[in-house]
BATOR-877624 format. One record per residue (C-alpha): residue number from 1; residue in one letter; x, y, z. Coordinates in nm, 2 decimals, padded with zeros to 4 digits. Example, Ala and Ser with C-alpha at 12.3 -4.5 7.8 and 13.67 -1.06 7.14 Angstrom:
<sites>
<i: 1	aa: a	px: 01.23	py: -00.45	pz: 00.78>
<i: 2	aa: s	px: 01.37	py: -00.11	pz: 00.71>
</sites>
This chain:
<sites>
<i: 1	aa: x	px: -00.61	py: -10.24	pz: -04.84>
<i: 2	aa: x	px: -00.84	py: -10.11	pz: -05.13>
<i: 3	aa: x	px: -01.09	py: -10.12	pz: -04.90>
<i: 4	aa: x	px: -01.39	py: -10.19	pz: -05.12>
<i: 5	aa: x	px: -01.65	py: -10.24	pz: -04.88>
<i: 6	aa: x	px: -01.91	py: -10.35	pz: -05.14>
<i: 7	aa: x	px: -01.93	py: -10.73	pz: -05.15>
<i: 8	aa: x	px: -01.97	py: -10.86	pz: -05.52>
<i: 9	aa: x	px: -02.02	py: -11.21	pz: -05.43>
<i: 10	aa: x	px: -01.68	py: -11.26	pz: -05.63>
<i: 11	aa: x	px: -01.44	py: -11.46	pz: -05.39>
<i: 12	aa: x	px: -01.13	py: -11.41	pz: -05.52>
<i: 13	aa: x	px: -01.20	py: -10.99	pz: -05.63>
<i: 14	aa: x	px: -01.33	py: -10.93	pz: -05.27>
<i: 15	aa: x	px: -01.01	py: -11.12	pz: -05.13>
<i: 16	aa: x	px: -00.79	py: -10.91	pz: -05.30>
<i: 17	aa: x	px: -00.96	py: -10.56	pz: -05.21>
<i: 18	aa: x	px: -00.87	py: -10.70	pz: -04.86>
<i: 19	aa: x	px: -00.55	py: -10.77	pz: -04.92>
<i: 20	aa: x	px: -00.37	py: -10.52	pz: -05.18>
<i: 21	aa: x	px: -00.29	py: -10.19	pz: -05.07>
<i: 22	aa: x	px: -00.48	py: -09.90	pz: -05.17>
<i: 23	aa: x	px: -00.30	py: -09.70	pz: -05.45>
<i: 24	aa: x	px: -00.44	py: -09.36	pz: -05.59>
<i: 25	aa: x	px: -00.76	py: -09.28	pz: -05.71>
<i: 26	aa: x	px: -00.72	py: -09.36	pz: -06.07>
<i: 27	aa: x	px: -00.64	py: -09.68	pz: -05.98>
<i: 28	aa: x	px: -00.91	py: -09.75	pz: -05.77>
<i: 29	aa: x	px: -01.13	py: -09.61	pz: -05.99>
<i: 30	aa: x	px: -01.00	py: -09.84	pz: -06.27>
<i: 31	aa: x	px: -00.92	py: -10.12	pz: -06.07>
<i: 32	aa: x	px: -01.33	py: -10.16	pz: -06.01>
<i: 33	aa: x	px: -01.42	py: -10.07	pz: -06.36>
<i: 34	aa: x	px: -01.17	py: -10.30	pz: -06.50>
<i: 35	aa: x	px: -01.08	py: -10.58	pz: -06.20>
<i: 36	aa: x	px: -01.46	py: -10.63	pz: -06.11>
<i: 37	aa: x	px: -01.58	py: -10.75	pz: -06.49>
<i: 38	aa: x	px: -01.23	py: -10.95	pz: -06.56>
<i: 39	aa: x	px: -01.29	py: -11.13	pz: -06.21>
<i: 40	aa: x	px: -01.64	py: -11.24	pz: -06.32>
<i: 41	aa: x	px: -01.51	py: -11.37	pz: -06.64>
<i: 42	aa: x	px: -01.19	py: -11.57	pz: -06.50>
<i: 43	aa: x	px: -01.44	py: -11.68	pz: -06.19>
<i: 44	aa: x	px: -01.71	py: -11.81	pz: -06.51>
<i: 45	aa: x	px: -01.44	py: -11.96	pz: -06.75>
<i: 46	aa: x	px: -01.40	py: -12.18	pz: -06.40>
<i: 47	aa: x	px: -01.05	py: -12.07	pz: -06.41>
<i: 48	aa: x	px: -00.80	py: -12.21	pz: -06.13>
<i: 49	aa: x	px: -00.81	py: -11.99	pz: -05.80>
<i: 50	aa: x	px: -00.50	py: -11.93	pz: -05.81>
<i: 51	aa: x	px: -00.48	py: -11.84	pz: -06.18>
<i: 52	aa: x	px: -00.76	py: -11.62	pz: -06.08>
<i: 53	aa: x	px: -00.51	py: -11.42	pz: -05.83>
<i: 54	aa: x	px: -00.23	py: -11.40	pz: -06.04>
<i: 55	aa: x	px: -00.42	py: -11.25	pz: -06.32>
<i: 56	aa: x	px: -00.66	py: -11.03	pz: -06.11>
<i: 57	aa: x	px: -00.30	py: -10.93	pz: -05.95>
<i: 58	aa: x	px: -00.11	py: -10.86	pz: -06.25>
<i: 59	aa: x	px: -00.41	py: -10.60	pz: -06.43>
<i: 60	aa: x	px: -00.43	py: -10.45	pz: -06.08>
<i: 61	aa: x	px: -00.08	py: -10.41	pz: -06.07>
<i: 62	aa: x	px: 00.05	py: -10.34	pz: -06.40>
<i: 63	aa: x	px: -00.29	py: -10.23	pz: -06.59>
<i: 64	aa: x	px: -00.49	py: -10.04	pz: -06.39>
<i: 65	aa: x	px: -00.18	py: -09.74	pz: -06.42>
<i: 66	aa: x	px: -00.20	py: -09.73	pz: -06.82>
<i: 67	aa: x	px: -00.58	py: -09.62	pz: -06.83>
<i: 68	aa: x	px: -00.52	py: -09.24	pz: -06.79>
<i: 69	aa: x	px: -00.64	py: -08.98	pz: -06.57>
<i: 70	aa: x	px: -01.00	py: -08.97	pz: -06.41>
<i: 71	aa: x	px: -01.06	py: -08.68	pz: -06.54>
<i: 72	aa: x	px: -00.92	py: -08.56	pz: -06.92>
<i: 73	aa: x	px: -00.92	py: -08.28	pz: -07.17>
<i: 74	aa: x	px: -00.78	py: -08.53	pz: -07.43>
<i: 75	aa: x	px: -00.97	py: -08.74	pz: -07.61>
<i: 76	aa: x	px: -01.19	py: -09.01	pz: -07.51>
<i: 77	aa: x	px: -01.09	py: -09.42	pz: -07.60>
<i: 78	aa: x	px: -01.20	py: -09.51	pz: -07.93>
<i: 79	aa: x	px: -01.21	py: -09.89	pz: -07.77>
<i: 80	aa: x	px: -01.56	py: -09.90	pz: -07.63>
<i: 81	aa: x	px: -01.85	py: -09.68	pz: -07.66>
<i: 82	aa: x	px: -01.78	py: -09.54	pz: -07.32>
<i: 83	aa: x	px: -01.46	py: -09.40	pz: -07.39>
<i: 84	aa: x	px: -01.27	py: -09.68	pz: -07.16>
<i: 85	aa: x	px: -00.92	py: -09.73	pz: -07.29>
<i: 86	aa: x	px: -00.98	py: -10.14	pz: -07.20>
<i: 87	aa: x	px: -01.16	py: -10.39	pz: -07.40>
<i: 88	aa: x	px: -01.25	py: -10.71	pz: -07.20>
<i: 89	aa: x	px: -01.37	py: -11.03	pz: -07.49>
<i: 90	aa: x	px: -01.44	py: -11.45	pz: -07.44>
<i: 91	aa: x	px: -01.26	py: -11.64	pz: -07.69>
<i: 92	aa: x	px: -01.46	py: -11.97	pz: -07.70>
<i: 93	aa: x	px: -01.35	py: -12.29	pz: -07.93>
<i: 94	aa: x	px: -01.59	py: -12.36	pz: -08.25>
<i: 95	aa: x	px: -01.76	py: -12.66	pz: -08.04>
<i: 96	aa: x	px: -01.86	py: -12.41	pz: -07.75>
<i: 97	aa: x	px: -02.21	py: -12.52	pz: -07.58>
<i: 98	aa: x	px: -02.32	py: -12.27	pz: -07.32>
<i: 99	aa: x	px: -02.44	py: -12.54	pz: -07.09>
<i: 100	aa: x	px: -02.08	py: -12.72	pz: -07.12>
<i: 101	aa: x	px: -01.91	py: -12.68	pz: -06.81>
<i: 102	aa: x	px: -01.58	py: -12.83	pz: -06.94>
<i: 103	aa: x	px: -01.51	py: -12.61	pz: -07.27>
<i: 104	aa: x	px: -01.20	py: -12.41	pz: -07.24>
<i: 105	aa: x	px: -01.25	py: -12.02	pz: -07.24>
<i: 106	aa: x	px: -01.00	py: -11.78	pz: -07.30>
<i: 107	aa: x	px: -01.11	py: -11.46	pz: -07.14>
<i: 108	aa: x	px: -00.92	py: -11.16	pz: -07.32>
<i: 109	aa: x	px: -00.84	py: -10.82	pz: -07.30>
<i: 110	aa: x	px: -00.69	py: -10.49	pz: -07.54>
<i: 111	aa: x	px: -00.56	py: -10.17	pz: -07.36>
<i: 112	aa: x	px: -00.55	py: -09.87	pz: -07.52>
<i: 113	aa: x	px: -00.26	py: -09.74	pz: -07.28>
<i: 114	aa: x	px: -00.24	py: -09.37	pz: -07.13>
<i: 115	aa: x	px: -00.06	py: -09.22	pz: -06.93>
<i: 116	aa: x	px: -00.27	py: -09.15	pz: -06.59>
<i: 117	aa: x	px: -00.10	py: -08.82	pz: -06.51>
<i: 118	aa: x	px: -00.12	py: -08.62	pz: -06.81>
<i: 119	aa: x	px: -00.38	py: -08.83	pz: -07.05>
<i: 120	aa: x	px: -00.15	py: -08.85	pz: -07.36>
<i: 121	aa: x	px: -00.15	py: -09.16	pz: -07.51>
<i: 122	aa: x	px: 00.15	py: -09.41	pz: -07.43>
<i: 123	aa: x	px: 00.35	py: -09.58	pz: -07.72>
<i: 124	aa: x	px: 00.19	py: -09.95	pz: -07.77>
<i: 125	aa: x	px: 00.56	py: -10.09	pz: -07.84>
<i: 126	aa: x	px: 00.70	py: -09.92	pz: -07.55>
<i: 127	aa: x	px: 00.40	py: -10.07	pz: -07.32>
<i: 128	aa: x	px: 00.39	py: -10.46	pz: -07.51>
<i: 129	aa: x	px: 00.81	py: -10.42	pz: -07.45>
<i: 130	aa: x	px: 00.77	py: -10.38	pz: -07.12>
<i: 131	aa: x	px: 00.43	py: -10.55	pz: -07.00>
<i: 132	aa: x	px: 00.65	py: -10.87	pz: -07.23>
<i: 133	aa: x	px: 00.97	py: -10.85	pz: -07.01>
<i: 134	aa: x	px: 01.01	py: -11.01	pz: -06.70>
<i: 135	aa: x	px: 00.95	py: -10.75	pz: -06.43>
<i: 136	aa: x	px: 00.66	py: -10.60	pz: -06.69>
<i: 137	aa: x	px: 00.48	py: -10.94	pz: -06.69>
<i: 138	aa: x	px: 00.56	py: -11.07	pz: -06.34>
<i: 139	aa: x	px: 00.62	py: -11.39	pz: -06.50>
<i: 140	aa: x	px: 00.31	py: -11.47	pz: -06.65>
<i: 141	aa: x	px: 00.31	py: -11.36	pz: -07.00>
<i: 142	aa: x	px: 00.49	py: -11.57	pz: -07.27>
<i: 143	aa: x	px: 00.61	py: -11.42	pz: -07.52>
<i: 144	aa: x	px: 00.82	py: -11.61	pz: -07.81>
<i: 145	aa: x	px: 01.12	py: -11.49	pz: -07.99>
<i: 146	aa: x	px: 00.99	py: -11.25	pz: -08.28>
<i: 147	aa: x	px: 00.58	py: -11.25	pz: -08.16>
<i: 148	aa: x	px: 00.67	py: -10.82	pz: -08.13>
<i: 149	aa: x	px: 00.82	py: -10.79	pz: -08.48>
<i: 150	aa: x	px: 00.45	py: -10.68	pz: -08.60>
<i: 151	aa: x	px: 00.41	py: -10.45	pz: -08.37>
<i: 152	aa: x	px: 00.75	py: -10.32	pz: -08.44>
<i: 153	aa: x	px: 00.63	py: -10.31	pz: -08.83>
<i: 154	aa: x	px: 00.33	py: -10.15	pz: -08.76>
<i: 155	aa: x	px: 00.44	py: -09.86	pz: -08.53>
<i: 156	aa: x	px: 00.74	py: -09.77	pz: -08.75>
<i: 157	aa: x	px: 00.46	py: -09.74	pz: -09.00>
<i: 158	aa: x	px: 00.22	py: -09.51	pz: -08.80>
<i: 159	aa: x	px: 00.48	py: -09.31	pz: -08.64>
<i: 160	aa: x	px: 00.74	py: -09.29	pz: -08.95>
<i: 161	aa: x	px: 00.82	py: -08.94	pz: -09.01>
<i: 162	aa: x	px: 00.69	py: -08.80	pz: -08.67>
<i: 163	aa: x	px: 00.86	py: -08.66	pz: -08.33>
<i: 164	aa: x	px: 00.99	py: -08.98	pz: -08.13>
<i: 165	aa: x	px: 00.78	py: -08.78	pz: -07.84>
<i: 166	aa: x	px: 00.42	py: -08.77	pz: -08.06>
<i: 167	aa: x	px: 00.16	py: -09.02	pz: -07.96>
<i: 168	aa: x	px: -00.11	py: -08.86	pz: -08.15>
<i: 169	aa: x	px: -00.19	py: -09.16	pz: -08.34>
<i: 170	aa: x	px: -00.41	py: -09.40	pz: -08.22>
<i: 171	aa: x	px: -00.24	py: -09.75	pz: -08.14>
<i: 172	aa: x	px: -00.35	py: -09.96	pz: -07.87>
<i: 173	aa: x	px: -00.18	py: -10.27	pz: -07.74>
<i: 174	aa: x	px: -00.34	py: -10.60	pz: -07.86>
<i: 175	aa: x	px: -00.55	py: -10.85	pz: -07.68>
<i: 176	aa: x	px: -00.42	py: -11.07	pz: -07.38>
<i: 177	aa: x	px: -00.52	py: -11.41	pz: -07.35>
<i: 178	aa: x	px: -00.57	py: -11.55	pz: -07.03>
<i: 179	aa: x	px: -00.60	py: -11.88	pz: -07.05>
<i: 180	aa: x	px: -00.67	py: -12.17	pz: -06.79>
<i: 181	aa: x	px: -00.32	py: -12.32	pz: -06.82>
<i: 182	aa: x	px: -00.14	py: -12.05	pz: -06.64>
<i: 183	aa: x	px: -00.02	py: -11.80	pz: -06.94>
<i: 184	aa: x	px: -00.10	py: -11.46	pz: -07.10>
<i: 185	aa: x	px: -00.04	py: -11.52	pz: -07.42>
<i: 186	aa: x	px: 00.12	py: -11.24	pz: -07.69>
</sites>
């Protein structure tokens, strides 16, 4: 169990902190920075309940580990102005009304992946490959034939020239939509 003992009022976040096991402290750390904020936006967007698990599932189990170490001599996330390597975003249609209860959010989110044990930043491509194949995206990200050629493009551009073991350039992997039909989207 995560064993969360603070109640957030979230029903499906305080299910799961019952239910999934408890993995290290990064995790957990990043698993109540990032999981508590992405269930309240899923839970809002009146998302499915069980859309709800399977996306709260799949950023607790294939997210949480790209967001580096708790503590870091590298440098902090450009992404957000407290150095988290995770941006969370609504993408609402051009009709949205707040008071609307039947518009169609897309809640989204851009990782700036690290590697949690020594806080070097991971290749975006590397991470999209895998987080886009089957056992990466536990089924739930669709990803069409040639949707990675610009992110092919782009990292051959900021990494031309440079050790295939440098990530000193900044290049995080792009948003995720999570929309109410069932699908990440690439």
């Amino acid at each position: 169990m995560v064993g969360d003992d603070e109640i957030t009022g979230l029903a499906i976040y305080d299910g799961l902190n019952k239910i999934l096991p408890h993995r290290s402290t990064q995790s957990m750390f990043f698993w109540h920075k990032l999981g508590r904020p992405f269930a309240s936006m899923l839970e809002a967007a009146d998302f499915p309940i069980s859309l709800q698990i399977s996306f709260l599932t799949f950023v607790y189990a294939r997210v949480v580990g790209m967001m580096g170490p708790l503590e870091s001599d590298g440098p902090a996330s450009y992404m957000t102005f407290d150095g988290s390597p995770v941006e969370l975003s609504w993408a609402t249609p051009g009709d949205f009304r707040p008071r609307d209860c039947n518009t169609c959010r897309q809640v989204r989110f851009a990782i700036e992946p690290i590697d949690p044990r020594t806080g070097r930043l991971l290749r975006g491509l590397e991470v999209l490959r895998y987080l886009t194949s089957p056992k990466g995206g536990l089924g739930l990200v669709k990803c069409d034939k040639g949707v990675l050629d610009w992110s092919m493009i782009t990292e051959r551009f900021l990494y031309s020239g440079t050790d295939a073991d440098d990530t000193s350039k900044r290049f995080f992997v792009g948003k995720r939509d999570s929309c109410p039909d069932g699908d990440f989207l690439r």
